[in-house]
C-alpha positions in Angstrom: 36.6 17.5 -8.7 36.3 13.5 -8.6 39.1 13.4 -6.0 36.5 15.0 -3.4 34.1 11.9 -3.5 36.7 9.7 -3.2 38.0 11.8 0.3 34.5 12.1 1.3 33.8 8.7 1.8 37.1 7.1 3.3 35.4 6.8 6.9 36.9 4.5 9.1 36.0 1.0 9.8 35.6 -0.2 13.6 34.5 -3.5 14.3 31.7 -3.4 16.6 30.4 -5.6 19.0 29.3 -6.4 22.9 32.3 -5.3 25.2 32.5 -8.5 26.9 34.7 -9.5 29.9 37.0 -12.4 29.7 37.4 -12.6 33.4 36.4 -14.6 37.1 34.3 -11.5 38.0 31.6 -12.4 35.2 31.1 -15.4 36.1 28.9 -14.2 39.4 27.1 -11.2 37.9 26.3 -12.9 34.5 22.4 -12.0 34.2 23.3 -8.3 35.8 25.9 -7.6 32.8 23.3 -9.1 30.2 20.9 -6.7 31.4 23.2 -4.1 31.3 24.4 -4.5 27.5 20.7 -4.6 26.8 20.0 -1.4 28.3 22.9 0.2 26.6 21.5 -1.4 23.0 18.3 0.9 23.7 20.8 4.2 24.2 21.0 4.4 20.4 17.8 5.5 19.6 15.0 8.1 21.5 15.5 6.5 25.0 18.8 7.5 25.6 18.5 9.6 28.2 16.4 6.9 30.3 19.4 4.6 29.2 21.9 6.9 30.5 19.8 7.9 33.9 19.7 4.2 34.8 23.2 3.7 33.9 24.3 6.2 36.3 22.4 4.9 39.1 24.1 1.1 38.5 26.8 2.2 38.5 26.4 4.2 42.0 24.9 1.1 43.4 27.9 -1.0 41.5 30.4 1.3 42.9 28.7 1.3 46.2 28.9 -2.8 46.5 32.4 -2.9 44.9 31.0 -5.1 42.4 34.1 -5.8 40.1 32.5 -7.3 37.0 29.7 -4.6 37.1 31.5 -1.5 38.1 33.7 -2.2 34.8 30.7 -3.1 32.4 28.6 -0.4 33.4 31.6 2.5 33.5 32.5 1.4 30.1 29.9 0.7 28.1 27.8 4.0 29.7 31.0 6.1 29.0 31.2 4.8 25.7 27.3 5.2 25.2 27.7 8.9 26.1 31.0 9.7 23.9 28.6 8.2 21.1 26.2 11.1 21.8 28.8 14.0 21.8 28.7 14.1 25.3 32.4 14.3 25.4 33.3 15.3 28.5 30.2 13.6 30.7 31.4 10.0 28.7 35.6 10.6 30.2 34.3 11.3 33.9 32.8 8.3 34.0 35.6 6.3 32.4 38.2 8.1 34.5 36.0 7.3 37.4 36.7 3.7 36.3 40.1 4.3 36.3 40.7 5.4 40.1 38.6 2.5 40.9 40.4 0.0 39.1 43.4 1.5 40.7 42.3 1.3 43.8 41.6 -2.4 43.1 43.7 -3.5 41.4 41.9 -4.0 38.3 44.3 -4.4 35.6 41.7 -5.5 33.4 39.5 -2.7 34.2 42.3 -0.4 33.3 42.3 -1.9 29.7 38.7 -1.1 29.9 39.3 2.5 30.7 42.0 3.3 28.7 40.2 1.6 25.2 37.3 4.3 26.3 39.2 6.9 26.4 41.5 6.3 23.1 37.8 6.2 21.3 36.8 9.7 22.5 40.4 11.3 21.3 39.3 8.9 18.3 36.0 11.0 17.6 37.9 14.1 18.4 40.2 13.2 15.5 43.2 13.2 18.1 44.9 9.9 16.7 48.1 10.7 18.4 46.6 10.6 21.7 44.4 8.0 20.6 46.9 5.7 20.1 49.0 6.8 23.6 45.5 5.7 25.2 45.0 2.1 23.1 48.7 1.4 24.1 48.4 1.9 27.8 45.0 -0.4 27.6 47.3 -3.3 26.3 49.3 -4.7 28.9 46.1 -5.7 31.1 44.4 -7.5 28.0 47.7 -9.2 27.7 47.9 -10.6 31.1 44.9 -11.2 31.3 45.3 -13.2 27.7 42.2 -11.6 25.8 42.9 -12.5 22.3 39.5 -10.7 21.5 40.4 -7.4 23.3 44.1 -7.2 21.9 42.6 -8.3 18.3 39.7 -5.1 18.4 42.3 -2.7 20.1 45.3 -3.6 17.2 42.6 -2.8 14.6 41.7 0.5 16.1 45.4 1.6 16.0 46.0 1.0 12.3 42.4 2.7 12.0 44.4 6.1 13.4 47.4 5.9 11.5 45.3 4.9 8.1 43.4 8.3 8.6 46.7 9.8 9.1 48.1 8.3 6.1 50.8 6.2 7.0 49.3 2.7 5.3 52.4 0.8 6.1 51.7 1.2 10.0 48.1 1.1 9.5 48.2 -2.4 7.4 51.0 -3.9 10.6 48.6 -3.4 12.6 45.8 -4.8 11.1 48.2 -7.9 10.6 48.5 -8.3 14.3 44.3 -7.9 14.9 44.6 -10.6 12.8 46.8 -12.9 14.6 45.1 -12.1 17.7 41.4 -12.9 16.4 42.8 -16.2 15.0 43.7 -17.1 18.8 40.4 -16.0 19.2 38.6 -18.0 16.6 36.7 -14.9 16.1 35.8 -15.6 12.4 33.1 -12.6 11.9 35.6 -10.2 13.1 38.4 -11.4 10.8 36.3 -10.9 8.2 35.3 -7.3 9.4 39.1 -6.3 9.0 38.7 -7.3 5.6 37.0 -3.3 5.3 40.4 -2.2 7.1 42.3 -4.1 4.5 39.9 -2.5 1.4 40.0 1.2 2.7 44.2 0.8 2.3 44.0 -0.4 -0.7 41.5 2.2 -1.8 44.1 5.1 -0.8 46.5 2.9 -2.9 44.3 3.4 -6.0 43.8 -0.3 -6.7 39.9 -0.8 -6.4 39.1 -4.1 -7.7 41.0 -5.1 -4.8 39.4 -2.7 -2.4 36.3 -4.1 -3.5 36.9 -7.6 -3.0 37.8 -7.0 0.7 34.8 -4.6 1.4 32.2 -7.0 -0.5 33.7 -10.0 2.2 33.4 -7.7 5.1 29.8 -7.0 3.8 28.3 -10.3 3.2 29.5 -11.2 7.3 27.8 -8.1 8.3 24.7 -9.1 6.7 24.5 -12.6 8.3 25.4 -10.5 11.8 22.2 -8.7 11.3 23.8 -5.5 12.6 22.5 -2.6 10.9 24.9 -0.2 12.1 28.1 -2.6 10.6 26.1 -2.9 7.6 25.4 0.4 6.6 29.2 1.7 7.3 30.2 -1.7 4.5 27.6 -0.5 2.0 28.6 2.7 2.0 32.3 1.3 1.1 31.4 -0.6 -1.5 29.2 1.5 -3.2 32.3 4.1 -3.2 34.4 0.8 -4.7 31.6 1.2 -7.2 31.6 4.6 -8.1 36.1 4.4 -8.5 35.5 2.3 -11.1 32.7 4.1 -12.5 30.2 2.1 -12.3 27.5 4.8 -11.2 24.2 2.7 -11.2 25.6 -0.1 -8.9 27.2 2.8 -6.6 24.0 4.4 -6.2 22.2 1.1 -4.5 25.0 0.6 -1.9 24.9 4.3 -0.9 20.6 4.3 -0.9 20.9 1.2 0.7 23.7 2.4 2.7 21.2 5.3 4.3 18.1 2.8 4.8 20.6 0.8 6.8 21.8 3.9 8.5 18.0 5.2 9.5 17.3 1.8 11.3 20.8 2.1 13.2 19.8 5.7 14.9 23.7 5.8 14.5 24.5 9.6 13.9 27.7 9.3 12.7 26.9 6.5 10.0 23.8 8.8 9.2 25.8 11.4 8.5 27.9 9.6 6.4 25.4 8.2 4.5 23.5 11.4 4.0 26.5 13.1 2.1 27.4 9.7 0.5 23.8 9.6 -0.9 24.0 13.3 -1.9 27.0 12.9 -3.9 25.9 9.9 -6.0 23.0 11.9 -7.0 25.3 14.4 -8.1 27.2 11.5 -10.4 23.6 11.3 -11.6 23.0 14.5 -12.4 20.2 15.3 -10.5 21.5 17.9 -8.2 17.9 18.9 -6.2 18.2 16.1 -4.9 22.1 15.6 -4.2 21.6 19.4 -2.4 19.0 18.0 -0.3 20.6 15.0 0.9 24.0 16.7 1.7 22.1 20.1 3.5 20.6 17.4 6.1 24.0 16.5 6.8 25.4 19.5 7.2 22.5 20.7 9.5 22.9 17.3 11.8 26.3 17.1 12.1 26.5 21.0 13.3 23.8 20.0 15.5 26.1 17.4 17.0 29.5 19.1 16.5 30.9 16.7 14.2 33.6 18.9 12.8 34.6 15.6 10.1 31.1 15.2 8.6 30.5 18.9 8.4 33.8 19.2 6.3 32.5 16.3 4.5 28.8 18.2 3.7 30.6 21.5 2.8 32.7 20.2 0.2 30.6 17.7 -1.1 27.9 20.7 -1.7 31.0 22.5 -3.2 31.4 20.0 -6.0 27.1 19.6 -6.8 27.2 23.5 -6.8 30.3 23.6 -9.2 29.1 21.1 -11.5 25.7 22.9 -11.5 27.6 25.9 -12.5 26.8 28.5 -9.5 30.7 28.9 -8.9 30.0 31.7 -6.2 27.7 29.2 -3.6 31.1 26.4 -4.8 33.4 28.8 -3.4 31.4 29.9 -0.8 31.4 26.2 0.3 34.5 25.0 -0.5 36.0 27.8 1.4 34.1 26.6 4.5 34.8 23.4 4.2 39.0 24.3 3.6 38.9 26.1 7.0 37.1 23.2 9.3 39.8 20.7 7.0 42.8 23.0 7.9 41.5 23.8 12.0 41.5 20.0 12.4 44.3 18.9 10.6 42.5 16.9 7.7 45.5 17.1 5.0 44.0 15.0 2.2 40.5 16.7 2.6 42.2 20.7 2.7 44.6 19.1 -0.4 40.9 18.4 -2.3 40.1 21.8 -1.2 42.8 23.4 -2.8 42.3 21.5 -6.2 38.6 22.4 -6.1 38.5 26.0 -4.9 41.7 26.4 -8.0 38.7 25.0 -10.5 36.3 27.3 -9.1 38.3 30.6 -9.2 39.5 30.1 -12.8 35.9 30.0 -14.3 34.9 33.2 -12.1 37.8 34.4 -13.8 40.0 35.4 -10.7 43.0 33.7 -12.4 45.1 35.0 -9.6 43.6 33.3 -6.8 43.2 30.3 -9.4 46.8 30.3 -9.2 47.4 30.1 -5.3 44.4 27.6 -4.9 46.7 26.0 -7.4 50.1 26.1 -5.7 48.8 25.2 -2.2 47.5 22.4 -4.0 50.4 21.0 -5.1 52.1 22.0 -2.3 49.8 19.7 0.2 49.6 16.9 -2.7 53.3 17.0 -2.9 53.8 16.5 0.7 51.1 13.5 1.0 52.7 11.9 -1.9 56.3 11.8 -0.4 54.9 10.0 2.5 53.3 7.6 0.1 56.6 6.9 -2.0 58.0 6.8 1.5 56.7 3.9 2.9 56.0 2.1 -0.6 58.8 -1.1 -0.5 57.8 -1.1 3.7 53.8 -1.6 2.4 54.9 -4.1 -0.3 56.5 -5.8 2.4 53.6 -5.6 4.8 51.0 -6.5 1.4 52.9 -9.7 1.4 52.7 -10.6 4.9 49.2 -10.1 5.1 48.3 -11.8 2.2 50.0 -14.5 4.0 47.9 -14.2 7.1 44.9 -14.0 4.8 45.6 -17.3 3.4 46.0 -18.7 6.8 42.7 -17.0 7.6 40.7 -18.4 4.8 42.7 -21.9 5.3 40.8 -21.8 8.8 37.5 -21.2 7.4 37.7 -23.9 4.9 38.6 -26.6 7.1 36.1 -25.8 9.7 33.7 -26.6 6.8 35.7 -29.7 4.7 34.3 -32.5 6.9 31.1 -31.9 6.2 31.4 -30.9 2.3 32.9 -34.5 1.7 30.1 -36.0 3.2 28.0 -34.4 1.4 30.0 -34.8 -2.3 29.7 -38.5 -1.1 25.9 -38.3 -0.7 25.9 -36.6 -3.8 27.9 -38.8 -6.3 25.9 -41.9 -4.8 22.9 -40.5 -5.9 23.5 -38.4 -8.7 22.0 -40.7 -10.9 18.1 -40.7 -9.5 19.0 -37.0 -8.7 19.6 -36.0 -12.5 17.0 -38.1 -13.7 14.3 -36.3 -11.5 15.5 -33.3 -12.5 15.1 -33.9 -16.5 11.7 -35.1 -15.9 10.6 -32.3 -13.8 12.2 -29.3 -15.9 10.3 -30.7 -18.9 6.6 -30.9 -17.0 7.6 -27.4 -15.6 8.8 -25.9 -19.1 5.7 -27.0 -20.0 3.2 -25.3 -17.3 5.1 -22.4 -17.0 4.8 -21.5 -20.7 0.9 -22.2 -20.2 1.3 -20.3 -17.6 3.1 -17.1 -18.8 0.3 -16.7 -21.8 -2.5 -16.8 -19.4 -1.1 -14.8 -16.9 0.0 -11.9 -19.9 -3.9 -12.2 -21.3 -5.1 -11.2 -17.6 -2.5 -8.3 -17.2 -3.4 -6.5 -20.7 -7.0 -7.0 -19.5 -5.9 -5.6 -16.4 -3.9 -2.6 -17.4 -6.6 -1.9 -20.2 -9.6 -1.7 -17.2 -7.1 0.3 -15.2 -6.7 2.8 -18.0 -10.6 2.6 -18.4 -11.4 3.8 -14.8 -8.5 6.4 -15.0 -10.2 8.1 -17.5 -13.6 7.9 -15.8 -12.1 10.2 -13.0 -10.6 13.0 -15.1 -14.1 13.8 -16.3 -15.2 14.1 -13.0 -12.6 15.9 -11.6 -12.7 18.4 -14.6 -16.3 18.8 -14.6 -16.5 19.9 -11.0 -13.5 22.7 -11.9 -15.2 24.0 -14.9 -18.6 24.3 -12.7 -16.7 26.5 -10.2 -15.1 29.0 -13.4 -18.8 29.0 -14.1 -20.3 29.9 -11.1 -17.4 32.6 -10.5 -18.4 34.4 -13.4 -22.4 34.3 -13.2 -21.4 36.1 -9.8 -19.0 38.6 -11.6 -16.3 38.2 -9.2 -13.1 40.1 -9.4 -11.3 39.5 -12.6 -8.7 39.5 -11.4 -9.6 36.5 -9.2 -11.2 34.9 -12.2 -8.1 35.0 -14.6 -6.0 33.2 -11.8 -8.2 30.7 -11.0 -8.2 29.9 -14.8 -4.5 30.1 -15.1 -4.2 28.0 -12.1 -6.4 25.3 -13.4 -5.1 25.3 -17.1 -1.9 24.0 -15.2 -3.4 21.8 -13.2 -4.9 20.2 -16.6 -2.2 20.0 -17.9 -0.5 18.1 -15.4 -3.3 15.6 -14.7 -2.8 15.2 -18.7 0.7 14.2 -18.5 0.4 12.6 -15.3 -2.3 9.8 -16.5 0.1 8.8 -19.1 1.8 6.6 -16.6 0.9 4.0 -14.5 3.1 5.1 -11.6 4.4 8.5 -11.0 7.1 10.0 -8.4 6.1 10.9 -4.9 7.2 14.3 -5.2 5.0 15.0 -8.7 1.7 13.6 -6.9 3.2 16.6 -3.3 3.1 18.4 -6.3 -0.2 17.6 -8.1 -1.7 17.7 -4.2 -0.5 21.6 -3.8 -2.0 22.7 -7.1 -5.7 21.0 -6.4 -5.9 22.4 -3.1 -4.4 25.8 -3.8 -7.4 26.2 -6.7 -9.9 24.6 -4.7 -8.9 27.3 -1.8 -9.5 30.2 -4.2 -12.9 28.4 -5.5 -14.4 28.7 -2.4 -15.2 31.4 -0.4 -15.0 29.9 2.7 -11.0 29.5 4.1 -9.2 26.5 4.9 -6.1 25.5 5.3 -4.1 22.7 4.8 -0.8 20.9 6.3 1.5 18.6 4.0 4.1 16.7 6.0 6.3 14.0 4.2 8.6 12.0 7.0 11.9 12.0 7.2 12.4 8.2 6.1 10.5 8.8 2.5 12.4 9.5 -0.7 10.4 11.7 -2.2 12.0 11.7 -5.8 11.9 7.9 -5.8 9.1 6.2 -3.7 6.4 5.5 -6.8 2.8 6.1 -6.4 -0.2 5.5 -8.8 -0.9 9.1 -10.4 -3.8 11.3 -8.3 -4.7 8.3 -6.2 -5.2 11.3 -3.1 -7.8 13.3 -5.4 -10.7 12.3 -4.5 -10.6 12.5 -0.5 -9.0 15.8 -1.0 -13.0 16.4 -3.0 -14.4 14.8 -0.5 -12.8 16.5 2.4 -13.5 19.5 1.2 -17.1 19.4 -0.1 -18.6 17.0 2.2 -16.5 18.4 5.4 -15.2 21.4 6.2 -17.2 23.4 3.6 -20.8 22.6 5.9 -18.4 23.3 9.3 -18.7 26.3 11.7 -15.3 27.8 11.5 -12.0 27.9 10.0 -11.3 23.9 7.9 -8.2 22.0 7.7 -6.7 19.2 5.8 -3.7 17.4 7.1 -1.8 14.7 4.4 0.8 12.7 5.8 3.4 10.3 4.0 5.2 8.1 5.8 7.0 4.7 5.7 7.0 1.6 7.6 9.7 -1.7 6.8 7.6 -2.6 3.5 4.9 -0.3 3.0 4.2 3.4 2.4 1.5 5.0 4.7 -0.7 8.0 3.3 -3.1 9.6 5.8 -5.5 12.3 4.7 -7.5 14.1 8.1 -10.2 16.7 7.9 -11.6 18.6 11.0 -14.6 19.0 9.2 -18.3 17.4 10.0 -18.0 13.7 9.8 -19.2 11.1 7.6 -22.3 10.6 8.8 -23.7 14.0 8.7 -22.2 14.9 5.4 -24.3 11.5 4.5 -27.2 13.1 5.8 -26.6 16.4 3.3 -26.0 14.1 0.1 -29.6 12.7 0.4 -31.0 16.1 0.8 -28.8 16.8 -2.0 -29.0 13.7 -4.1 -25.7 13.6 -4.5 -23.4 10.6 -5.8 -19.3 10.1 -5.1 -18.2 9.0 -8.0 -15.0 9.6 -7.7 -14.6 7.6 -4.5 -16.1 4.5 -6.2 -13.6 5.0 -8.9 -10.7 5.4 -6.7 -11.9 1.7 -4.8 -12.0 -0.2 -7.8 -8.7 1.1 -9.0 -7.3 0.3 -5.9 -9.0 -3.6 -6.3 -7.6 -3.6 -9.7 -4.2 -2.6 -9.0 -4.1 -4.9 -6.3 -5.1 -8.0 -8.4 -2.4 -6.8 -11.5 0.9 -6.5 -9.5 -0.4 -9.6 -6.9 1.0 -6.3 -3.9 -1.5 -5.8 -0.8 -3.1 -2.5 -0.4 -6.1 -1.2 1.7 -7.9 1.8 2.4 -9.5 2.8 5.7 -12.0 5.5 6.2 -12.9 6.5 9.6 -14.2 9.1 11.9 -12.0 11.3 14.2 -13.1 11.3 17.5 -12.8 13.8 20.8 -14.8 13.0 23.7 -17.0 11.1 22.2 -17.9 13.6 19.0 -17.1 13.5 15.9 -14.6 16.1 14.8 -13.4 14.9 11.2 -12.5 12.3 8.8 -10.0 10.1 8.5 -8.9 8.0 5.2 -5.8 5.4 5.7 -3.8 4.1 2.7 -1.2 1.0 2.7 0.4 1.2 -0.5 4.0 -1.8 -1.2 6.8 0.7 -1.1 8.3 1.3 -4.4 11.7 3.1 -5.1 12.8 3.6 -8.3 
């Protein structure tokens, strides 16, 4: 079952960056092409419509000027824009508009342009044959035209379609060549990119310490880039470097780290990725809720899109959770999906996984038959992928050799472009070592000292601390409970149903139980205080006889089984909600809680539409009432605060509608926690 993960996560690597041209055209339309690349960069996230609507009336007004320079930017980089999108066939009528126009002018450049767009779309389409017939017909301009960049990006996209078709010995060639060509190029970020290339043939070569060396160089460059896209697709390959050699814990914070990276990106594909990625190292983990979750948004995206790869991907990655969790029929169910979409578009080494799988899952339903020809298609397939791999084995030894070669070269490059000024500063060094060293000595021994000092004092205030937050914990359960018990009370002096009764009391014995446990800990998981919220308001909707309703959303962005919370911190302005507004409301009540996230920080809103704080003021003096609760919930807040040294704050505001108040609003920004 193993062998899935590993086929799973072999996603391509494509080095990424501004489509620039190397030409005389740019030189006269300079600010017009920046503004078009920055109109483009918007196209990945919610504005790409607008993106694309203005893109198609530059390039009319482009086409119409016979601008050069722009008609070429624009055609490309909106046809590559819409490809991106699934818009298939809108994304090749532009570029094959580009290609008639180059044509007709001449272009040869342009038609290097054209032909690179469309050998991505048969790229996407998992057409690697025709991909490659494309990226060859795009490379005579860029060699006329002596685009080291151009020729280094398109080499690497080539071996990129014979990797995923297996055949590492033409795949690693061609990454040899990107190399020499980037060299030219002085391109020192992308040379380090192919690096990930380099890794992901090694990884189909079994030898992971090695893949991971290559992917960990290619990450570190995307992380000085700054480009979130690049650095999500390098996480995710390490982390699967990680989880080969079986280190699980490490895997798992590439791949969560992976999808965070993903998110900011808007980059579907990389999304998807990272969904089923994520899904599957829960798995590892054993926590299969959550691996199920992960890998049924994927599935639901990418059918959403039509991306027949990552659906494969999501159906047998659910396979394998639902086989390890020991439902064999929903495994087969899967894996047979997933075989089908593998075998339709020609994914050998996914369908071979299928085999080997669906064989597992038939012999412990007992089917031995089937078992058996799961079992010989199996070895069938894997028989046929491994003589291509003994095939070409002294040709990639050969190949290894010559690349390590370049490699050296490479990193040769890199060095000296930094040995000038390391001398200079091992001079400045040795002259001063001396004063340096003695500086030191002195201040590690004063520092020692204060820190020590320090560290006692500072573990005195914490058990204080913790010991007051423990204190004012236990001041709310009391109030909380005593306000339950009150309504048991009042339900029976009225001899209500039961029925009713007897629920109520189960309800709240659970609920008990859980604030119990709960209170035990100083933080708890987002998904037991969802939990915790459903249970309060569920009793406190039978309590009353008036109805409300209530609306728990949880964003996209928040990981609900690992984002940490301090326990019941929503309680009391669920109370107050209730009690204080929509209870004394004409009409039907609602509560709204909303988690979110922002870069840092997790967001909890809680919204009534009941009668505003300043009228349900006006009722507690008639009543003589006190919120206790609230007060309690402040000061743990304070204390909290001044323990872990993290900024919170708590709003609490009316909700206005033409100038009347309609409800209450309570804003908490809590530091984001993931366990």
């Amino acid at each position: 079952m193993k062998l899935l993960v590993f086929i799973s996560l072999t996603a391509s690597f494509n080095v990424y960056s501004h489509e620039i041209l190397n030409s005389q055209f740019q030189k006269n339309y300079q600010t017009e092409i920046d503004s078009t690349y920055k109109i483009f960069e918007s196209a990945i996230g919610e504005d790409s419509m607008v993106a694309h609507g203005i893109g198609r009336n530059l390039l009319r007004r482009s086409l119409k000027e016979k601008n050069d320079s722009l008609v070429i930017v624009v055609a490309y980089e909106l046809g590559q824009s819409l490809i991106s999108w699934r818009k298939i066939d809108e994304g090749k009528a532009v570029i094959n508009q580009l290609i008639d126009y180059a044509y007709s002018r001449k272009l040869s450049e342009g038609l290097s342009y054209a032909y690179k767009g469309l050998g991505d779309a048969a790229q996407n389409a998992s057409k690697f044959d025709s991909a490659r017939y494309y990226f060859k017909k795009a490379e005579p301009g860029w060699k006329a035209s002596k685009n080291y960049q151009k020729l280094g990006y398109l080499y690497n996209n080539i071996g990129v379609t014979y990797r995923k078709q297996g055949n590492t010995y033409m795949a690693l060639n061609f990454y040899i060549k990107a190399i020499e060509e980037l060299q030219k190029a002085k391109d020192v970020m992308a040379l380090a990119y192919i690096n990930a290339n380099v890794g992901n043939i090694y990884l189909d070569q079994e030898e992971y310490q090695k893949a991971l060396f290559h992917y960990t160089i290619g990450y570190e460059a995307s992380i000085k880039a700054g480009n979130d896209r690049i650095v999500a697709n390098l996480a995710n390959s390490v982390g699967l470097a990680y989880d080969k050699l079986d280190q699980l814990s490490e895997s798992f914070s590439y791949f969560r780290y992976a999808y965070s990276a993903a998110l900011k990106s808007k980059n579907q594909e990389i999304i998807l990725l990272s969904l089923s990625n994520l899904g599957e190292s829960y798995a590892d983990l054993n926590k299969f809720d959550s691996a199920i979750y992960y890998i049924n948004q994927s599935l639901t995206k990418s059918i959403a899109i039509g991306d027949v790869e990552s659906q494969t991907i999501a159906y047998l990655g659910l396979g394998t959770v639902y086989f390890k969790q020991g439902n064999y029929p929903r495994a087969r169910q899967n894996l047979e999906e997933g075989l089908q979409l593998a075998l339709n578009s020609k994914q050998a080494a996914r369908a071979t996984a299928a085999y080997e799988d669906l064989s597992l899952v038939m012999e412990s339903l007992g089917q031995y038959s089937e078992a058996l020809k799961y079992a010989r298609e199996f070895k069938h397939l894997s028989d046929s992928l491994s003589d291509i791999k003994q095939s070409n084995n002294i040709e990639l030894l050969k190949a290894e050799f010559e690349f390590e070669n370049e490699q050296e070269k490479t990193n040769n490059e890199i060095t000296r472009l930094t040995t000038q000024n390391e001398i200079q500063n091992l001079r400045l060094r040795e002259r001063n070592l001396f004063i340096i060293i003695s500086i030191i000595v002195f201040t590690a021994v004063v520092l020692i000292g204060y820190l020590i000092y320090k560290q006692s004092i500072v573990k005195k205030r914490k058990e204080a601390n913790e010991l007051k937050q423990k204190l004012l914990r236990l001041q709310l359960n009391p109030h909380f409970m005593f306000n339950s018990l009150n309504a048991i009370q009042h339900m029976v002096y009225k001899n209500e149903d039961t029925q009713k009764t007897a629920d109520y009391l189960a309800k709240f014995s659970h609920l008990t139980r859980q604030i119990l446990e709960l209170n035990q800990q100083d933080l708890i998981t987002l998904e037991d205080e969802i939990t915790f919220i459903k249970n309060y308001l569920t009793i406190q909707q039978i309590r009353f006889d008036k109805p409300f309703l209530f609306d728990l959303q949880v964003a996209e962005s928040v990981d609900r089984y690992a984002t940490q919370i301090p326990p019941m911190i929503t309680q009391p302005f669920l109370e107050n909600a209730i009690e204080h507004g929509i209870i004394d409301k004409d009409g039907n009540g609602k509560i709204t809680v909303l988690f979110t996230t922002t870069r840092k920080n997790l967001v909890l809103l809680i919204e009534d539409n009941g009668i505003g704080r300043e009228a349900a003021s006006f009722k507690n003096r008639t009543k003589k009432h006190r919120s206790l609760a609230t007060k309690i919930t402040k000061d743990r807040l304070e204390e909290y605060q001044r323990t872990t040294g993290d900024k919170v704050s708590m709003e609490i505001e009316d909700v206005t509608k033409e100038e009347m108040v309609v409800g209450t609003r309570v804003l908490f920004v809590l530091p984001l926690k993931v366990e």
